[in-house]
C-alpha positions in Angstrom: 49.5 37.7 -14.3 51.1 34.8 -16.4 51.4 32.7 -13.3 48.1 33.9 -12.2 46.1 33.1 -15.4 48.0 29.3 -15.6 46.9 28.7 -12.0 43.6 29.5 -12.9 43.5 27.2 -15.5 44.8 24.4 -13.7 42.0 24.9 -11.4 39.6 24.9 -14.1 41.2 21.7 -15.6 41.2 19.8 -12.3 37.5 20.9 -11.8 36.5 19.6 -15.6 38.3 16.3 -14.4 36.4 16.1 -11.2 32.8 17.0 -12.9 33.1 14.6 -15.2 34.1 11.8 -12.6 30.9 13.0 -10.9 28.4 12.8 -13.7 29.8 9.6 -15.1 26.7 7.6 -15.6 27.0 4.1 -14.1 25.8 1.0 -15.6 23.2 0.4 -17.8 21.1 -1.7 -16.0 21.4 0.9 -12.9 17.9 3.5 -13.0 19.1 5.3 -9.8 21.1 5.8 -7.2 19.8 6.9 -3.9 22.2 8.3 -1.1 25.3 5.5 -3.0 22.8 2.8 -3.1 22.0 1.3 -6.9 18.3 0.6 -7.6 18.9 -1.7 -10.9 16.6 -2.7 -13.7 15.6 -5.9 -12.7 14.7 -4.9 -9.7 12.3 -2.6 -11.2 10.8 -5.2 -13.6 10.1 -7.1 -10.7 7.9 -4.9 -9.3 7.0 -3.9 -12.3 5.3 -7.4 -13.8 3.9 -7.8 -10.5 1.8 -4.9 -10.3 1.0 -5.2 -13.9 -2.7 -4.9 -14.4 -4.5 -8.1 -16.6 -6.7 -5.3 -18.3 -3.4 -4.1 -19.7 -1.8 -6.9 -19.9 0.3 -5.5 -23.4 0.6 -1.1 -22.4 1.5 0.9 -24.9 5.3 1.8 -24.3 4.3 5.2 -23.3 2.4 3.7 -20.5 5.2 1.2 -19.3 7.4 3.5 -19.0 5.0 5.5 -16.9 4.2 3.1 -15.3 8.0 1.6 -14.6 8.7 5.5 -13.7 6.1 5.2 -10.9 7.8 2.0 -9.6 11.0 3.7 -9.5 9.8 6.3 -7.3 8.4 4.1 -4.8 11.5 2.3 -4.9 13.7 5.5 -4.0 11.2 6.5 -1.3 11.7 3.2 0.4 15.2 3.3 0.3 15.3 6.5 1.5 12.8 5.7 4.7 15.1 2.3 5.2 18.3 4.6 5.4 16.8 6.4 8.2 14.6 3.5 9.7 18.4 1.7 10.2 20.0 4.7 11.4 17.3 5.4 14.3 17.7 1.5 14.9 14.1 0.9 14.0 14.5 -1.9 11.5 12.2 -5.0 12.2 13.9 -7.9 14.1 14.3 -11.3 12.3 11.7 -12.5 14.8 9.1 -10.2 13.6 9.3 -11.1 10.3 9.5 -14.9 10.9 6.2 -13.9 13.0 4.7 -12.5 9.9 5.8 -15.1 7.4 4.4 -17.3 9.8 1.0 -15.7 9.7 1.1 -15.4 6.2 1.5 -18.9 5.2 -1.1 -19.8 7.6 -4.3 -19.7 5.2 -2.4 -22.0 2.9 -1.1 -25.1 2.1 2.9 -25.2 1.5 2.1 -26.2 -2.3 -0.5 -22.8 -2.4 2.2 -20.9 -0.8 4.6 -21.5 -3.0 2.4 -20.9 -6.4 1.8 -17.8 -4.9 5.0 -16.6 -4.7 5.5 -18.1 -8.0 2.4 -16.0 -9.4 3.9 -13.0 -8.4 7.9 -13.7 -9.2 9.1 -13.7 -5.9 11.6 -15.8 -4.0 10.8 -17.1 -0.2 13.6 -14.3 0.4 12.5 -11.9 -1.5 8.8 -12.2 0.4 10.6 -12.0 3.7 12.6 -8.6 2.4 9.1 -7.2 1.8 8.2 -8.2 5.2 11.5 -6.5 6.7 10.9 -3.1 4.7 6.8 -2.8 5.6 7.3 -4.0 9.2 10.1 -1.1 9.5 8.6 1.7 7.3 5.5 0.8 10.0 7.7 1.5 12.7 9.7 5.0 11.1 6.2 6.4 10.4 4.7 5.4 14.0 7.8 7.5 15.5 7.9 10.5 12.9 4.2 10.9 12.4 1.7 8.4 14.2 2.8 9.6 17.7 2.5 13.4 16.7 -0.9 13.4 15.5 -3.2 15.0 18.0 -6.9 16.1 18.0 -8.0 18.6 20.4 -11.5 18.8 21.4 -11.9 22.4 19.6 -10.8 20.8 16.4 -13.7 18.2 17.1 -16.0 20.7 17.4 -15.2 23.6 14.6 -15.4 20.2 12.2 -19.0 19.0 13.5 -20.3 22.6 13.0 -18.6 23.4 9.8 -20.3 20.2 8.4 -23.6 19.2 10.9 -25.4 18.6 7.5 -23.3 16.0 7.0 -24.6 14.1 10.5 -28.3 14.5 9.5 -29.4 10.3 8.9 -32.0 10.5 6.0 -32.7 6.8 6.7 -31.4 3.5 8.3 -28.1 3.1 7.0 -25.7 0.3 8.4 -21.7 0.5 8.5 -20.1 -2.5 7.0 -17.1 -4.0 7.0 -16.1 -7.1 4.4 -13.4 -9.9 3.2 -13.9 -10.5 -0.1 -11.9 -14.4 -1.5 -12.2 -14.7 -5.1 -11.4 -18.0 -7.1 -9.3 -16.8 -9.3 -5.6 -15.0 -9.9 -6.3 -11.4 -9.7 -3.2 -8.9 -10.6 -4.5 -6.1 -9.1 -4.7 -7.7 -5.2 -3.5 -4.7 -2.8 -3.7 -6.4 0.3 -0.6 -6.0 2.6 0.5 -9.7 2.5 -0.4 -9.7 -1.6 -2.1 -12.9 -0.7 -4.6 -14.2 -3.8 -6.4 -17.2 -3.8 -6.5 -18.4 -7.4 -8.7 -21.8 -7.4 -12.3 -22.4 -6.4 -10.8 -24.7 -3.9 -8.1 -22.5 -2.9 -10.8 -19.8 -2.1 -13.0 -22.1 0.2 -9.8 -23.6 2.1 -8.5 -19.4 2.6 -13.0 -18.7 3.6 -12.5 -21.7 6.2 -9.5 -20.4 7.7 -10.2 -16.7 8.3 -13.4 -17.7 9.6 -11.3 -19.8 12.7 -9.4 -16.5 13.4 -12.1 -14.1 13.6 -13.6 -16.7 15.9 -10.6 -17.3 18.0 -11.2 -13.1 18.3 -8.3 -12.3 15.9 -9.2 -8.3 14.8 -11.5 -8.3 11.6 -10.1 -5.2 10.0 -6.7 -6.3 10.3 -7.2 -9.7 8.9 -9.0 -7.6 6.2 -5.8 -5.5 5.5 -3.9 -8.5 5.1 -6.2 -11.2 3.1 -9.2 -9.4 1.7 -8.9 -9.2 -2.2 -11.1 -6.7 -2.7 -8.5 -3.5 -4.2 -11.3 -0.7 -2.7 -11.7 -1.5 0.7 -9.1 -3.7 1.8 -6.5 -1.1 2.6 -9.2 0.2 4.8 -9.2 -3.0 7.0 -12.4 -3.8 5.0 -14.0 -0.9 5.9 -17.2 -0.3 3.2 -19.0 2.7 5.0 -22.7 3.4 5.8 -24.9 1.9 3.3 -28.6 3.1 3.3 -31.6 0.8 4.0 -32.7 1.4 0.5 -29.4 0.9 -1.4 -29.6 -2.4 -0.2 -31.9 -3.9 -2.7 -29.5 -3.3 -5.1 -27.6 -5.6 -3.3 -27.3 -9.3 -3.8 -30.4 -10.8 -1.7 -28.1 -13.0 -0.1 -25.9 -10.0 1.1 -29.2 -8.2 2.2 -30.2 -11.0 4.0 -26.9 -11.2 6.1 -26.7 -7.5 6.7 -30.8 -8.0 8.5 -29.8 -10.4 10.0 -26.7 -8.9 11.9 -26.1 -7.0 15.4 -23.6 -4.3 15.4 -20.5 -5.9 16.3 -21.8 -9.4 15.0 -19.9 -11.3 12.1 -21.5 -13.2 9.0 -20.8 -16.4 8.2 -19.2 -17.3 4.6 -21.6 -15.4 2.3 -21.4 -17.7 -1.5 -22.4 -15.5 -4.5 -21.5 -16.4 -8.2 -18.2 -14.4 -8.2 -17.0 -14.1 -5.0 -16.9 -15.0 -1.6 -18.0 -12.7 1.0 -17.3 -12.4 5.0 -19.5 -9.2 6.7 -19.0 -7.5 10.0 -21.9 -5.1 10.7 -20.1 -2.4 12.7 -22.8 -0.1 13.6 -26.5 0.7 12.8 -28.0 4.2 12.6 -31.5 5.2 12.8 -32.2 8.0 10.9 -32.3 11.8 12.2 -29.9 14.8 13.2 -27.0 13.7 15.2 -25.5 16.2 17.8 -21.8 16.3 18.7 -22.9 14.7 22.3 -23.2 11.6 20.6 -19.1 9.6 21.2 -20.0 7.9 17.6 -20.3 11.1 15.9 -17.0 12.7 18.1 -15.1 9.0 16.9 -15.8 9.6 13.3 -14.5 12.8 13.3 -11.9 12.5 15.0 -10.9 9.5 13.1 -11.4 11.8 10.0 -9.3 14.2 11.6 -6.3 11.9 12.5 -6.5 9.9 8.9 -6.1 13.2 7.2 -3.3 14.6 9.3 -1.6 11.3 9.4 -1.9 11.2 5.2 -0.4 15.0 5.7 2.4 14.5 8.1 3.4 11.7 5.7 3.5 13.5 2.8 5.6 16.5 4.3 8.0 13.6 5.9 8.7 12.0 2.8 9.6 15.2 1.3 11.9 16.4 3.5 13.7 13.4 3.5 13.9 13.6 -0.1 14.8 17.1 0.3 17.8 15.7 2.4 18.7 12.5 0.4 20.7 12.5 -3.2 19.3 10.9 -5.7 19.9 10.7 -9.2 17.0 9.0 -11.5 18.8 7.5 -14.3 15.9 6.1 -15.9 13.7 9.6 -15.7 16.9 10.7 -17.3 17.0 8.1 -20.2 13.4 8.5 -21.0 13.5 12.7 -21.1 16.4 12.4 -23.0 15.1 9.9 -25.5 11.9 11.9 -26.1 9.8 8.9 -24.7 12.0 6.0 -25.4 13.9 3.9 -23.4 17.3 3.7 -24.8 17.9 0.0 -26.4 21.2 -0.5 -24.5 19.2 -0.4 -21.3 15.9 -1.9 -22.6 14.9 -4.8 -20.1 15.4 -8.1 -20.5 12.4 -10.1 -21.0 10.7 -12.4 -17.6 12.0 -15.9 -17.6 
């Protein structure tokens, strides 16, 4: 029983000894660690000041920290799609992300270029990492849930008659698509290249040069994605909606006059209004009355309802279970609950050069 009871507490020695080698916290400037992989401090600052809002420019700390938090976590899910993005050998080529530098410096000159980097702290490197990771996430996503979504024809149909009020046209409405350019540095730009015009001059020359590649026939919803700097509707390749007849004369008369003036499919010129700069796609017009599921627009709209909402879905449930399967440890999230709110001063970040 003596030899017993000493063997025992061997064991539960060596096991102390090997928990606390396991919980060891690492550096100070690391906030997580994701499958081995360090996610430091500045790399959350980064991302951080660059998403930083101007109408709060100076958060509380409470809402920094929330704020940092929610960078964090976008950081660890992007790690974790990477990790399996390079394990399924789907990480973007060096060609395709010299293709989409390429395209992104194209409105600009190399001077504009670079202050836009600048604006936002990054590095020609660090832009091209950004490149790498959306190019590749693009591609994990296509595999895992693009390529599984599928709408049958019953699930076009139980949608239409669950909501036919919804296909009932009161009046003339017309579906719109836009690029908005403003002439000024705008922190809260969610376009996919982050691209911002921040001069008057700067806006015209950025005007001038999407209106050469929606000539040349280059798509208008993706050039939308990636330069529109309207937050709303440029992660919906410029996609505004159906906009009644009426609700256009609350509309800038110049905009009204465009949107008369178009044929579905037809693209405005460069639209100049006091704040902005506006390029318009009319995409459809609908005359008013009940629309029946014979019509193909109706059966694209919902099916294109359909597949954005199981696509947002499938992501969702992805992301999870590769959470589910990843380890990660959130430093930071630790700090903060432990602190009661406060981040720690040995770990409080440096402030931007």
């Amino acid at each position: 029983m003596k030899r017993f009871a000493a063997a025992l507490g061997c064991c539960a020695l060596a096991l102390a000894v090997l928990g606390c080698h396991r919980d060891t916290p690492p550096g100070p400037d690391v906030w997580a660690v994701v499958n081995g992989h360090e996610i430091k401090r500045d790399e959350v600052e980064k991302f951080y000041r660059t998403s930083a809002t101007a109408e709060n420019a100076s958060p509380s700390q409470e809402e920094a920290l929330s704020l940092k938090l929610g960078v964090l976590d976008n950081l660890i899910n992007n790690e974790i799609l990477m990790e399996l993005a390079q394990k399924q050998g789907l990480v973007a080529t060096d060609g395709e992300v010299e293709d989409n530098f390429t395209e992104s410096k194209a409105p600009y000159t190399e001077d504009e270029f670079q202050r836009q980097l600048k604006n936002q702290g990054l590095t020609v490197d660090d832009f091209k990492t950004q490149i790498r990771q959306k190019l590749t996430i693009q591609k994990l996503f296509n595999r895992e849930v693009t390529s599984k979504v599928s709408i049958t024809d019953q699930d076009v149909s139980d949608f239409f008659n669950q909501n036919r009020a919804q296909f009932n046209i009161p009046e003339t409405r017309y579906h719109l698509a836009q690029i908005v350019v403003t002439p000024r540095k705008d922190p809260q730009i969610r376009n996919r290249k982050n691209d911002d015009a921040t001069t008057d001059a700067e806006a015209k020359r950025k005007c001038a040069a999407l209106m050469e590649k929606i000539n040349a026939g280059v798509d208008f919803s993706e050039l939308a994605l990636d330069y529109s700097e309207d937050p709303t509707t440029s992660v919906n390749g410029g996609d505004v909606g159906y906009i009644a007849e009426s609700a256009l004369d609350k509309t800038d008369p110049l905009l009204k006059k465009a949107v008369l003036s178009l044929k579905p499919g037809q693209t405005s010129g460069i639209i100049a209004l006091k704040d902005a700069y506006y390029i318009l796609k009319l995409l459809g017009r609908e005359a008013p009355g009940q629309r029946e599921l014979t019509d193909p627009q109706v059966q694209q709209t919902i099916r294109e309802t359909l597949r954005t909402g199981k696509e947002q879905l499938l992501k969702a449930a992805f992301l999870n279970v590769a959470r589910d399967n990843s380890k990660v440890t959130n430093y930071l999230a630790q700090q903060v609950l432990e602190s009661a709110g406060k981040l720690p001063v040995a770990t409080a970040p440096a402030a931007p050069k």
